[in-house]
C-alpha positions in Angstrom: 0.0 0.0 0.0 1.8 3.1 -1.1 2.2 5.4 2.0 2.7 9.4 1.9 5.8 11.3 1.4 7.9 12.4 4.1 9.1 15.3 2.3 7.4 17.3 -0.2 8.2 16.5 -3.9 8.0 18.8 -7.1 10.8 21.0 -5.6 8.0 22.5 -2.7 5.8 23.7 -5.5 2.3 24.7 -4.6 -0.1 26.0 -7.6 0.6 29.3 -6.8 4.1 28.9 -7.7 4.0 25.9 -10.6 5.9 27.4 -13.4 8.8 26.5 -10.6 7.2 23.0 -9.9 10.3 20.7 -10.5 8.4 18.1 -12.0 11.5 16.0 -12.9 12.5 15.7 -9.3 9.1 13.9 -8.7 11.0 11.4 -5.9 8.1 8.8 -6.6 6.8 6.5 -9.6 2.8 5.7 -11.1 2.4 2.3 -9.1 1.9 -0.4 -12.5 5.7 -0.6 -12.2 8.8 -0.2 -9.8 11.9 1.6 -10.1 15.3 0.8 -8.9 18.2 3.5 -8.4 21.5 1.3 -9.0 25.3 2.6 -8.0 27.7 0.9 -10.8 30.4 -0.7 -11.4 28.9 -3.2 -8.4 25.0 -3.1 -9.9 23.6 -2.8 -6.1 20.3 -1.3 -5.3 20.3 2.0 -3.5 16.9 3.3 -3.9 13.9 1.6 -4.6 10.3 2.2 -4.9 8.3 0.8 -2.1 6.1 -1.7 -3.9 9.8 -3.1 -5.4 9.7 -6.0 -2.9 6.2 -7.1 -3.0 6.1 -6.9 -6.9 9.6 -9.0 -7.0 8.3 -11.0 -4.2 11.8 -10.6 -2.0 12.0 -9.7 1.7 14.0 -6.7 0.5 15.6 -4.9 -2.4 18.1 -1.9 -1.8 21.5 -2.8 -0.7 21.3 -5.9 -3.2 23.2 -6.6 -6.2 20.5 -7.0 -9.3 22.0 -10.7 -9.6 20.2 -11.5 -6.5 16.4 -10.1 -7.2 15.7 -12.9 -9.5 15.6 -14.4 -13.0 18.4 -13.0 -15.6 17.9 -9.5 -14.9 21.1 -8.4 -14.1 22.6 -10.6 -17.2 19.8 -9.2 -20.0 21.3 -5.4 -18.8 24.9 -6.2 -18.7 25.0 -5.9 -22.6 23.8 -2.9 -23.0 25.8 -0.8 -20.1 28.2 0.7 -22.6 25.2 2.1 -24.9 24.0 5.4 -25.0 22.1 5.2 -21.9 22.2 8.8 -20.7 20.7 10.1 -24.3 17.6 7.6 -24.5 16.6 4.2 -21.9 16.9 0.8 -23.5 13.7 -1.4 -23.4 13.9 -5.5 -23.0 12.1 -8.3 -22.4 13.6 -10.1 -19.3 12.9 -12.2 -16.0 13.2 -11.1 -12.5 12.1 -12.0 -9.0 11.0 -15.1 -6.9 9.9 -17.2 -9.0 11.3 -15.6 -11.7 8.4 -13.9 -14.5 8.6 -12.0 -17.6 8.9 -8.4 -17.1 9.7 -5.3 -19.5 12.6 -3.6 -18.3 13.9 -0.2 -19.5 17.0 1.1 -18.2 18.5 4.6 -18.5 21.6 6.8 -16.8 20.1 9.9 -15.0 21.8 13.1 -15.4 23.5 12.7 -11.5 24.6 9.7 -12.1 24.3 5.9 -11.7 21.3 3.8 -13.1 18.1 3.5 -13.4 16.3 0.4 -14.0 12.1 0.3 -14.7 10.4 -3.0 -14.5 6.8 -3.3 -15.2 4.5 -6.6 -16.1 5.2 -7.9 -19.5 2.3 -7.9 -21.9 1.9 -10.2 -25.3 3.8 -8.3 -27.6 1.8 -7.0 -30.9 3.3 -7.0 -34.6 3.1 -3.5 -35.1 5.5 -3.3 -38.1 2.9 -3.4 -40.8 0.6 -1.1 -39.3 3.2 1.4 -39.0 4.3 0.4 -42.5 0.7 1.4 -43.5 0.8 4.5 -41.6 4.7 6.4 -42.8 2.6 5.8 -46.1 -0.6 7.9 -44.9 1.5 10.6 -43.7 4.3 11.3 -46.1 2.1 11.2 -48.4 -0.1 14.5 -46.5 0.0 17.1 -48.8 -1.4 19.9 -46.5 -0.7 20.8 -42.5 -4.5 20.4 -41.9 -4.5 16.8 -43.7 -1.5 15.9 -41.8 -2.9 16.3 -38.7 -6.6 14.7 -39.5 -4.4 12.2 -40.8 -1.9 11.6 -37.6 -4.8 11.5 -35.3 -6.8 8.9 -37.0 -3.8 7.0 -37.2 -3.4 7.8 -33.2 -6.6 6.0 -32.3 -6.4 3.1 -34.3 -3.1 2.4 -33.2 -3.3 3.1 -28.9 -7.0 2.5 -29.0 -7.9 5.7 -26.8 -11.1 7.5 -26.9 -9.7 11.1 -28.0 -6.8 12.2 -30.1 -5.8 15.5 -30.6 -3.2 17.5 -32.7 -1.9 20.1 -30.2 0.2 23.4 -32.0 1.6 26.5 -29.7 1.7 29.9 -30.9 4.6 32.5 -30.6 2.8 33.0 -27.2 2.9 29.3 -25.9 -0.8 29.0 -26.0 -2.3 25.9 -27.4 -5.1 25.5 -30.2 -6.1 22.1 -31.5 -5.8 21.6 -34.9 -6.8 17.7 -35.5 -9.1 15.6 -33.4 -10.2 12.1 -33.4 -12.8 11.0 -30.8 -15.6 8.4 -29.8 -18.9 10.1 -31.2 -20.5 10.8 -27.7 -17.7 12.6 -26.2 -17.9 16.9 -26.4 -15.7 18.0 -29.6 -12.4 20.0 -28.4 -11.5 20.9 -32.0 -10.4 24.5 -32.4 -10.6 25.0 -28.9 -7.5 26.9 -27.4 -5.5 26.7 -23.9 -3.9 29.7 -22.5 0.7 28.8 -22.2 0.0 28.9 -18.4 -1.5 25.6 -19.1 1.3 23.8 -19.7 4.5 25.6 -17.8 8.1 26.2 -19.5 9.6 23.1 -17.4 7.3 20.4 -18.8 7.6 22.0 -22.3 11.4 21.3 -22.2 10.9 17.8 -20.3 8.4 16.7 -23.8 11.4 17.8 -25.3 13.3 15.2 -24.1 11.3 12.6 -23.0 9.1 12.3 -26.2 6.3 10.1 -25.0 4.5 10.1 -21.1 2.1 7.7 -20.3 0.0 8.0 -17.3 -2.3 5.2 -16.9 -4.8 6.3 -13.9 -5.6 9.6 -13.0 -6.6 8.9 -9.9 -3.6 6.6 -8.6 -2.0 6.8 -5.2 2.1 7.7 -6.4 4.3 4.9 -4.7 7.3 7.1 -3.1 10.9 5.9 -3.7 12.8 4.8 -0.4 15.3 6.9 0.9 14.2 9.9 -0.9 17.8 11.5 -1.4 19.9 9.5 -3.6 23.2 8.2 -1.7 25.4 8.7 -4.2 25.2 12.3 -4.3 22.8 14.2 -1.5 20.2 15.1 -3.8 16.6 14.5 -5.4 17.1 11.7 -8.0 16.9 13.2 -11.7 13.8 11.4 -13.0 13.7 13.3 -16.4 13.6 10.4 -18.5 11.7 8.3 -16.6 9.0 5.9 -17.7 6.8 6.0 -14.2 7.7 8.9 -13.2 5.0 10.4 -11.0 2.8 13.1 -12.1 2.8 16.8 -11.2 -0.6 16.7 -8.6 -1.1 19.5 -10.1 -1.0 18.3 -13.7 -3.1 15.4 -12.7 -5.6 17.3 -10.6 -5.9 19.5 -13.8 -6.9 15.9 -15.8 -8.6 15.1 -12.7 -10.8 18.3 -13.5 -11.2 17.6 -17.3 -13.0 13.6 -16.3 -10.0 12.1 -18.0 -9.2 8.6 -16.5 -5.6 8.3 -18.0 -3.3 10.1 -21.0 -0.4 9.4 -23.5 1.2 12.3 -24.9 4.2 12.3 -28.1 6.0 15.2 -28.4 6.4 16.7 -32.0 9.8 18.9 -32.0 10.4 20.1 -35.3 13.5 22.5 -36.0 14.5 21.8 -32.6 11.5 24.0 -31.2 8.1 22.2 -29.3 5.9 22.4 -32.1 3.6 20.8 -30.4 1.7 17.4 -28.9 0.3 14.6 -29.8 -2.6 13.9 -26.8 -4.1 11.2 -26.6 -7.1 11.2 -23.5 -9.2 7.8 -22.4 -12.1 8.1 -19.8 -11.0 4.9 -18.1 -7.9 3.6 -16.6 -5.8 2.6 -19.7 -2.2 0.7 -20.1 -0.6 0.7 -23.8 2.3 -1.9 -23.3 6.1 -0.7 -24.5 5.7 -1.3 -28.3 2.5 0.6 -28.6 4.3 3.4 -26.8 7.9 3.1 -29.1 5.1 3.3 -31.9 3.9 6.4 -31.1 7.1 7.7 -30.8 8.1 6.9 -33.9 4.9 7.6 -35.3 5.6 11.3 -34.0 9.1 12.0 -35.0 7.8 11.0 -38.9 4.4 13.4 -38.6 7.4 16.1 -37.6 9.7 15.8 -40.5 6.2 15.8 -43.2 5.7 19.5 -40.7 9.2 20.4 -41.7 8.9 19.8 -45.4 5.0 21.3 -45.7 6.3 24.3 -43.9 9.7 24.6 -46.5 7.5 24.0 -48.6 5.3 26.9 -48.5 8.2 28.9 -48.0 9.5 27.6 -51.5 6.6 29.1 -53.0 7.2 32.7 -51.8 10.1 32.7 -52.6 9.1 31.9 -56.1 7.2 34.9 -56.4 10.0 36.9 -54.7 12.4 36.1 -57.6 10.2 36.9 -60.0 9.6 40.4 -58.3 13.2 40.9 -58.0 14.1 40.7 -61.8 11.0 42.5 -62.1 13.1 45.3 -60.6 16.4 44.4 -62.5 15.1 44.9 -65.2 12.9 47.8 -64.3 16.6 49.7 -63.6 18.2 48.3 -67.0 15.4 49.7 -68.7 14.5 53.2 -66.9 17.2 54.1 -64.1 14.2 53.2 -61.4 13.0 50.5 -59.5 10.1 52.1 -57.0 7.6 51.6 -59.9 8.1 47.9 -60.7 7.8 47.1 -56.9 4.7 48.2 -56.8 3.3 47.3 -60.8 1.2 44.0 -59.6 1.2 44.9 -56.1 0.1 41.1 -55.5 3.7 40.1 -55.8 4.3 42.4 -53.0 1.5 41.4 -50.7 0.6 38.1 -51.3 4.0 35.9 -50.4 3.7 37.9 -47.3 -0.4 37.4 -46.7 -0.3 41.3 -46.5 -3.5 44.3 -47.1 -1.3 46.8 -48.0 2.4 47.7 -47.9 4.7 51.3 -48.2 7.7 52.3 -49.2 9.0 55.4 -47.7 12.7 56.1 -49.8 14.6 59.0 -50.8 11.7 61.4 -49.1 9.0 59.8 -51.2 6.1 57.4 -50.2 4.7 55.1 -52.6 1.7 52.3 -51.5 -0.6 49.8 -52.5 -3.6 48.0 -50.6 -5.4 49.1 -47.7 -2.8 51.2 -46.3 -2.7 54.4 -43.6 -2.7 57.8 -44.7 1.2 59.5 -46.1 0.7 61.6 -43.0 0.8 58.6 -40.6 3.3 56.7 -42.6 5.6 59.6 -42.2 5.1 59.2 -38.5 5.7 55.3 -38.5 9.0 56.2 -40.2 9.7 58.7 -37.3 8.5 55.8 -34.4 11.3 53.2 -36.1 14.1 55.9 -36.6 13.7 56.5 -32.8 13.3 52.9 -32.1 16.5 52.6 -34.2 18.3 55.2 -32.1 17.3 53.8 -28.4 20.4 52.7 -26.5 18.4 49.0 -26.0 17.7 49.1 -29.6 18.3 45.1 -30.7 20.4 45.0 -34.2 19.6 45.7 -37.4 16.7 43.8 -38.9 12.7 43.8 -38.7 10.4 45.4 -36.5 7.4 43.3 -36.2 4.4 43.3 -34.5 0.5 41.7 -34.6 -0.6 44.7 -32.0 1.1 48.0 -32.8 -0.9 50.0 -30.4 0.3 47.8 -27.5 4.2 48.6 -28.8 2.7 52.4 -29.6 -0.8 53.4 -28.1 -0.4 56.7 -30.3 -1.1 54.6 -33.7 -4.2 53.5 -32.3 -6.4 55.4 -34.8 -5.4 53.0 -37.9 -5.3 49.8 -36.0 -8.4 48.9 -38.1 -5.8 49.3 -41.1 -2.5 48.5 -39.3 -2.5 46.7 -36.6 -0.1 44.1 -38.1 3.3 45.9 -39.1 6.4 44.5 -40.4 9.1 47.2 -41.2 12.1 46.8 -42.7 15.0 49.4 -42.7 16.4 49.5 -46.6 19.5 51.6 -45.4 21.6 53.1 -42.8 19.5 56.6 -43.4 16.8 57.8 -41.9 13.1 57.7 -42.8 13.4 54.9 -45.5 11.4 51.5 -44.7 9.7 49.1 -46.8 6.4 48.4 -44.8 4.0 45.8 -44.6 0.3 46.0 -43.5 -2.4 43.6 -41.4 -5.8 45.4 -40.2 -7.1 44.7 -37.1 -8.7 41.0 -37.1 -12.1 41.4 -33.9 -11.9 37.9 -33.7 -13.6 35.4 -30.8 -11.2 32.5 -29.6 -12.7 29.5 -28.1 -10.7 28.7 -25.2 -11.2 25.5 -23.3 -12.4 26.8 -20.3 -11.5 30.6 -18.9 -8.0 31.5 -19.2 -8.2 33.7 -16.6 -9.4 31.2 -13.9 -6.3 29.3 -14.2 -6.5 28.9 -10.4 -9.2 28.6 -8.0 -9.2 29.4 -4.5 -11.6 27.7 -2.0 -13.0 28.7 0.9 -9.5 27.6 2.6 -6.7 29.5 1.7 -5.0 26.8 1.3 -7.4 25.0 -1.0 -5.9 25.9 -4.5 -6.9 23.9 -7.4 -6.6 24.2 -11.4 -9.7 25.5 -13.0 -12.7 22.9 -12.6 -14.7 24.0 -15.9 -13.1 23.4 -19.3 -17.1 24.4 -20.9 -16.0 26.6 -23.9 -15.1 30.0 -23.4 -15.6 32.9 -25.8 -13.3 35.4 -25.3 -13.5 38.6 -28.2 -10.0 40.0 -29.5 -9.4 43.6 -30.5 -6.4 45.5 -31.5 -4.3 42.1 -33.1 -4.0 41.3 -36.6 -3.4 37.7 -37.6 -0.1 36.9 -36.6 3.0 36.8 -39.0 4.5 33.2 -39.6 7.9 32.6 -39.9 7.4 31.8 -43.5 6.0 35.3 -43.9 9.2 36.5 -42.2 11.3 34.9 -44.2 9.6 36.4 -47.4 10.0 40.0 -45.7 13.5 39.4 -45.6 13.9 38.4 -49.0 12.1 41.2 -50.2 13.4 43.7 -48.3 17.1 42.4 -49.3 16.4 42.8 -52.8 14.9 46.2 -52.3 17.7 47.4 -50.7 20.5 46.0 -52.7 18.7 46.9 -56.2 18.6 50.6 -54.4 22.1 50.8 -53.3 23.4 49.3 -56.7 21.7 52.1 -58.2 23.4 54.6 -55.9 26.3 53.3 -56.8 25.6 53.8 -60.1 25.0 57.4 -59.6 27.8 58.2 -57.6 30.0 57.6 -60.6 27.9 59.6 -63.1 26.7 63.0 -60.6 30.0 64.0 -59.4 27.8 67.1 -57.9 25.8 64.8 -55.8 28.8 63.0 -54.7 29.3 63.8 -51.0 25.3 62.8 -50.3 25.4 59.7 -52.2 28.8 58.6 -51.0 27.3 58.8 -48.0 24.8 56.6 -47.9 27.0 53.7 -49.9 29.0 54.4 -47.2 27.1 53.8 -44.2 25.3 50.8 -46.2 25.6 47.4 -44.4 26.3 45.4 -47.6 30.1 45.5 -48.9 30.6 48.1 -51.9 33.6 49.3 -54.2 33.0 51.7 -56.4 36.1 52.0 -59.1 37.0 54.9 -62.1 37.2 53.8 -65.2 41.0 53.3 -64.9 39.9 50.5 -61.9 41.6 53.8 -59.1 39.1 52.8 -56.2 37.1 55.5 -55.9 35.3 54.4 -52.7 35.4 51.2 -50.7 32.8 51.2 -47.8 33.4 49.7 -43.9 31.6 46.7 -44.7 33.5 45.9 -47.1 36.7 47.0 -44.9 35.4 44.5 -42.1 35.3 41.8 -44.7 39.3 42.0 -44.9 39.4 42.0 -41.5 41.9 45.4 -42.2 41.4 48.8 -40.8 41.5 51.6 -43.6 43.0 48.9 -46.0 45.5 50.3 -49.0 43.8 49.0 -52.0 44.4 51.5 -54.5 43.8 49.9 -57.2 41.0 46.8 -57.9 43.9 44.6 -59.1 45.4 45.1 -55.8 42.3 42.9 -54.2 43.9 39.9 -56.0 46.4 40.2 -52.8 43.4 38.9 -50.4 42.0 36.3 -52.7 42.0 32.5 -52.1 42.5 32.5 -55.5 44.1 35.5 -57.3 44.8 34.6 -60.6 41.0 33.7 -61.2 40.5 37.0 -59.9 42.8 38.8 -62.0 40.8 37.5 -64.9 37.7 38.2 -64.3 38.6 41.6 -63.4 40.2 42.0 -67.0 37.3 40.7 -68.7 35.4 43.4 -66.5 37.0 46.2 -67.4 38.1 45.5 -71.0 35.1 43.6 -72.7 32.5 45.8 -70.5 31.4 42.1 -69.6 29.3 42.4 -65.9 31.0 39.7 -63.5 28.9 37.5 -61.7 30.7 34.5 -59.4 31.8 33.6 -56.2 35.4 34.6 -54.6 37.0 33.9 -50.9 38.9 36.2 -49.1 41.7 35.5 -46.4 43.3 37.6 -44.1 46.4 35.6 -42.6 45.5 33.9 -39.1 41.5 34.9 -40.5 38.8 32.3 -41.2 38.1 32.5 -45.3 35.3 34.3 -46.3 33.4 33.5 -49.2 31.5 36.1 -51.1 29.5 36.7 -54.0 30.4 39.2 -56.5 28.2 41.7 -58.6 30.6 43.7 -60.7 28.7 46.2 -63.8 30.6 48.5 -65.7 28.5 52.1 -65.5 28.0 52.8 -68.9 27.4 56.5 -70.4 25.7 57.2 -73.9 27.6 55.6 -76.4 28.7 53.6 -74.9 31.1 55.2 -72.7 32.7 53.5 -69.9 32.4 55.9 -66.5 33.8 53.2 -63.5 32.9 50.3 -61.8 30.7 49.0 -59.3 31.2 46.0 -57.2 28.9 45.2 -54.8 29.2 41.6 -52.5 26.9 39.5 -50.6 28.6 37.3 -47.7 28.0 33.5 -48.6 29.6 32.1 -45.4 25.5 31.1 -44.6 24.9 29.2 -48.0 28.3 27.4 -48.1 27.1 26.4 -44.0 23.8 25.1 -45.5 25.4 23.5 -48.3 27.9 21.3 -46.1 24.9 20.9 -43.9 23.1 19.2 -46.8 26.1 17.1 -47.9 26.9 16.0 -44.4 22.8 15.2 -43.7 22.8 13.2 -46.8 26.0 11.3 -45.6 24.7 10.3 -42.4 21.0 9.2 -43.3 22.9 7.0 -45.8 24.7 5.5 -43.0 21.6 5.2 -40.5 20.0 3.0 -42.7 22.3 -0.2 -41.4 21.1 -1.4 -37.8 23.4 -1.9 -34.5 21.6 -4.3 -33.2 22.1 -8.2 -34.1 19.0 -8.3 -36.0 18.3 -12.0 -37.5 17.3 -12.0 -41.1 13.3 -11.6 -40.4 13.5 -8.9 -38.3 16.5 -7.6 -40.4 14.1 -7.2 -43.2 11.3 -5.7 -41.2 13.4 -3.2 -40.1 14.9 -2.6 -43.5 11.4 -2.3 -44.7 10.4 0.4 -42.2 13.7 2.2 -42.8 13.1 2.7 -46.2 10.1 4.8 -45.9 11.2 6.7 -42.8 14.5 7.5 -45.2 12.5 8.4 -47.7 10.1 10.7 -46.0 13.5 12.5 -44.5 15.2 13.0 -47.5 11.9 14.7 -49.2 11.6 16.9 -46.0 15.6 17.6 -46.6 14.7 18.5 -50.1 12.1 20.8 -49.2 14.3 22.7 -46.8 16.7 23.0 -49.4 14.7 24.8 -51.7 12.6 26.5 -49.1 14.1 27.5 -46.3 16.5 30.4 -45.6 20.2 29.7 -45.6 20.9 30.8 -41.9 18.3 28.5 -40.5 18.8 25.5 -43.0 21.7 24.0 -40.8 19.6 23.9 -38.3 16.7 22.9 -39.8 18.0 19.5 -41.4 19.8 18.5 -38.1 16.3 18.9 -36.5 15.2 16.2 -39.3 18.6 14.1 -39.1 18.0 14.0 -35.2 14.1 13.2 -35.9 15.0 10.7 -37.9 18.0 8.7 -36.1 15.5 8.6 -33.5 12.9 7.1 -35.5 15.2 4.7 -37.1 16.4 3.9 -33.4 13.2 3.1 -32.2 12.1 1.0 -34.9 15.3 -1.3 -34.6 15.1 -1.5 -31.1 11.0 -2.6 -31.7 11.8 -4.8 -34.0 14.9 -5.9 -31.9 12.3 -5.9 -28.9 9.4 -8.3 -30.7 11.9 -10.6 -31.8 13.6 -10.9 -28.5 9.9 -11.5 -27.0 9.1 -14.2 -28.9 11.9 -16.1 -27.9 
């Protein structure tokens, strides 16, 4: 019979105070299993749960060796003590106690050290493989988020059996919405229903992010403390992060207690390294799903998150479609007329649509030029004045976008056009003042459907004492003013490549007219001076007319003496390439397009891409030369990235384990489409997503997918072993 603890768990947490519940340092286990705390290299018991010795049927258990609690426990773990144990526990099928019975043990290193070893009541294995087979099909094959997650749920409930399934996604804020949902036909519908971040505090979001799946199997059940408490080997609260049984926050399972739900089993979905979100599954009964079931879902989970990778590179692909074709809209807007600011805004869809935007500004050179629903010039003017000074704060974070879903919370001054512009993204097109490229979203008076009140996170009793999580979860309308839809990262990313263009198309141009108005010279030198992006700007002899102090920090040189643009061959990688496509530059008027790498001695090489024009005069007169460069040190990144992802999925595919041939070719078979669902998402991310977040974006789906691949060789591993 479990008994109380002595000491309070959760790190003294009390409701009031749960975002600092330690919910990892739980210091007792859910009571279908026990847990043993082992000190190595001798394998002897330190702490155990208190049902250990009843459930092993021994007198005792801590201060024993495992050899001596029965059946071939200790030797079934000895194998596998030189794995990976402190990344992810190992699952077997083993004997232990008096007499000796089957048993699923899973064993893992805690973070403080030592062992821990899980035992609870082995269950008749199922053949999972071709179901899951079936089901990498069903997703990959999702050609939209929406139909992925209908998709993933139904799969969900066939699989574990539970009454509900949802499809849980977080916001920027943290708060929940459910997306997908699979259910029994009598139970109230919780699709489209959100839940406030407070829901779910920052300390379980990073525990789903490392222990993928949590099973709790009766909401109601008595948690079996762990005996002593404090962990011998080092004076502290054992690290039960990755535990199987680890207790439940009482808070947590009050909350489910709240909700009627008799038990849970939750898969994390982690995509670009970030909690996307959850899969939830709810019954309304006690209910245990054995270890396969569970390594299913898991793997089930890690798959749906690579398809979200790829759908979401995928949509970002698009934009950027229609962002190339609006940039050579404005190439050749300037080959043709001298200007650009007309093209950007001829088919103002171009503009607008890859960024899901009602209107848009640009405010350059003094002038203001719109299209869409947009705020009057007046009021533009003013945004323009609100950035510079935003710009100018000593806090001010670095160059890059402002953006907002709520100006008049950042502002309350701009709260006359929130109907227009309440969504803003603004994006600074040089180092002067007053000139933005500005994107638009009106005011959205929306209702959101939260399950239950989000104020009324806590409930106080008549006690003082008597705290509790909210008791209703009836649907509660809640109307939003002031926010515009939010903007996605794929809309982000399109503002940057936008804005990029905009501004390097306009400081090519001013460029160009610094070598043809030598009267406007000091102005324009000016701003190609203070621009961000590198720029030498040459006579017609090659004498360097101006080189600005991004290109200086390039050469990692202060006030460089490069008189002449031969005389950059010095700090090439490769300077007799150089050397000739400078000549072609300057005496076939050819424009130079390639790539070169600088060095600077002790310096890391840089490579660059170059964009050298001659600036040609009627008749063809040569005036000078403009060569402006664009740092490639993020593409080359994303490139190795892609070779080095490809690499390693090509060596996942083989197992560790000593599969026998029919498990060998059941795993082989799952492999394949797990493989093949990762390299699509890879390709997707190549083509899609930006070149500073593609590293880290394909070793999100490399890690999502050696997981995957782990746990299917270690379930097929498991079955095989089971039915010996």
């Amino acid at each position: 019979m479990p008994v109380p603890l002595t000491t309070p768990a959760f790190g003294h947490a009390t409701l009031a105070n749960c975002e600092r519940e330690q919910i990892h340092l739980a210091g007792s286990i859910q009571p279908h299993g026990i847990l043993l705390a082992v000190k190595e290299p001798d394998n002897v018991v330190i702490q155990a749960s208190i049902n250990a010795a009843e459930f092993l049927n021994v007198s005792s258990v801590v201060g024993r060796p495992l050899r001596d609690l029965g059946g071939d426990l200790a030797l079934q773990i000895l194998p596998h003590l030189n794995g990976p144990l402190h990344l992810a526990p190992m699952t077997l099928r083993c004997t232990a106690g008096s007499p000796p019975r089957r048993v699923d043990c899973t064993v893992h290193r805690p973070s403080n050290g030592g062992l821990i070893v899980e035992l609870e009541p082995a269950t008749k294995t199922t053949n999972v493989a071709p179901a899951l087979d079936g089901a990498f099909h069903r997703i990959t094959s999702s050609s939209s988020l929406i139909g992925l997650c209908d998709e993933t749920a139904t799969i969900f409930r066939e699989i574990t059996g539970y009454d509900r399934v949802m499809v849980y996604r977080f916001d920027e804020e943290g708060h929940g919405e459910v997306l997908s949902e699979r259910r029994r036909p009598d139970l109230e519908a919780f699709l489209g229903n959100r839940y406030p971040a407070s829901d779910i505090p920052q300390i379980a979001r990073r525990l789903y992010e490392r222990n993928r799946v949590r099973l709790l199997v009766d909401v109601n059940y008595s948690p079996v403390p762990l005996q002593p408490r404090i962990s011998p080997l080092n004076g502290r609260d054992l690290d039960m992060s990755l535990s199987c049984l680890r207790s439940m926050s009482p808070i947590h399972q009050k909350y489910l207690q709240n909700m009627g739900v008799g038990a849970t089993l939750v898969c994390s979905l982690m995509v670009s390294g970030r909690l996307w979100g959850l899969i939830a599954c709810h019954h309304y009964e006690p209910r245990f799903v054995p270890f396969d079931i569970r390594a299913a879902g898991e793997a089930l989970a890690e798959t749906c998150a690579i398809r979200i990778a790829a759908l979401e590179s995928f949509a970002q692909s698009q934009s950027e479609l229609v962002v190339r074709r609006l940039e050579q809209r404005l190439v050749e807007a300037v080959s043709r007329d001298g200007e650009w600011q007309a093209a950007l805004f001829d088919g103002s869809q171009s503009l607008l649509q890859p960024l899901g935007a009602s209107g848009a500004a640009l405010l350059f050179e003094g002038q203001v030029m719109t299209a869409g629903d947009v705020p009057s010039t007046q009021r533009i003017r003013d945004l323009a004045s609100w950035l510079d000074r935003r710009r100018k704060a000593p806090d001010a974070p670095a160059q890059g976008l402002t953006v907002t879903a709520s100006l008049t919370l950042d502002e309350p001054s701009f709260a006359d056009i929130r109907s227009i512009a309440s969504g803003l993204i603004a994006a600074p097109l040089s180092a002067s003042e007053g000139e933005y490229l500005l994107w638009f979203r009106p005011e959205q008076v929306r209702t959101v459907t939260w399950g239950g009140d989000p104020l009324k996170a806590v409930i106080i009793g008549d006690d003082p004492s008597d705290l509790s999580p909210r008791r209703s979860f009836a649907q509660w309308h809640q109307l939003v003013e002031g926010k515009s839809e939010p903007w996605s990262p794929a809309e982000l990313a399109s503002a940057r490549l936008v804005s990029e263009t905009v501004a390097d198309v306009a400081l090519q141009l001013r460029s160009v007219r610094m070598v043809i108005a030598q009267d406007q010279l000091a102005t324009i030198s000016a701003q190609v001076l203070r621009s961000e992006q590198p720029v030498i700007i040459a006579d017609v002899e090659g004498r360097i007319l101006l080189m600005n102090e991004a290109f200086e920090q390039q050469l990692r040189a202060s006030h460089p003496h490069i008189p002449h643009l031969r005389d950059l061959s010095s700090y090439c990688t490769a300077p007799a390439e150089f050397r000739a496509n400078l000549d072609d530059l300057m005496r076939n008027k050819r424009s130079w397009r390639g790539e070169l790498t600088l060095t600077g001695g002790a310096s890391p090489q840089r490579p660059l891409m170059v964009r050298a024009d001659p600036v040609i005069a009627p008749h063809d007169r040569v005036l000078g030369f403009v060569l402006i460069f664009s740092d490639l040190t993020e593409r080359k990144t994303a490139e190795a990235a892609r070779a080095r992802f490809q690499e390693e999925i090509d060596g996942a595919r083989r197992p560790s384990l000593r599969l026998d041939q029919s498990a060998s070719l059941i795993y082989k078979e799952l492999a394949a489409s797990t493989v093949e669902n990762a390299q699509l998402a890879a390709l997707e991310v190549t083509h899609g997503a930006e070149a500073g977040s593609m590293p880290e974006m394909l070793e999100s789906i490399r890690n999502s997918t050696a997981r995957t691949l782990g746990i299917l060789e270690h379930l097929v591993w498991y079955r095989s072993q089971s039915e010996e």
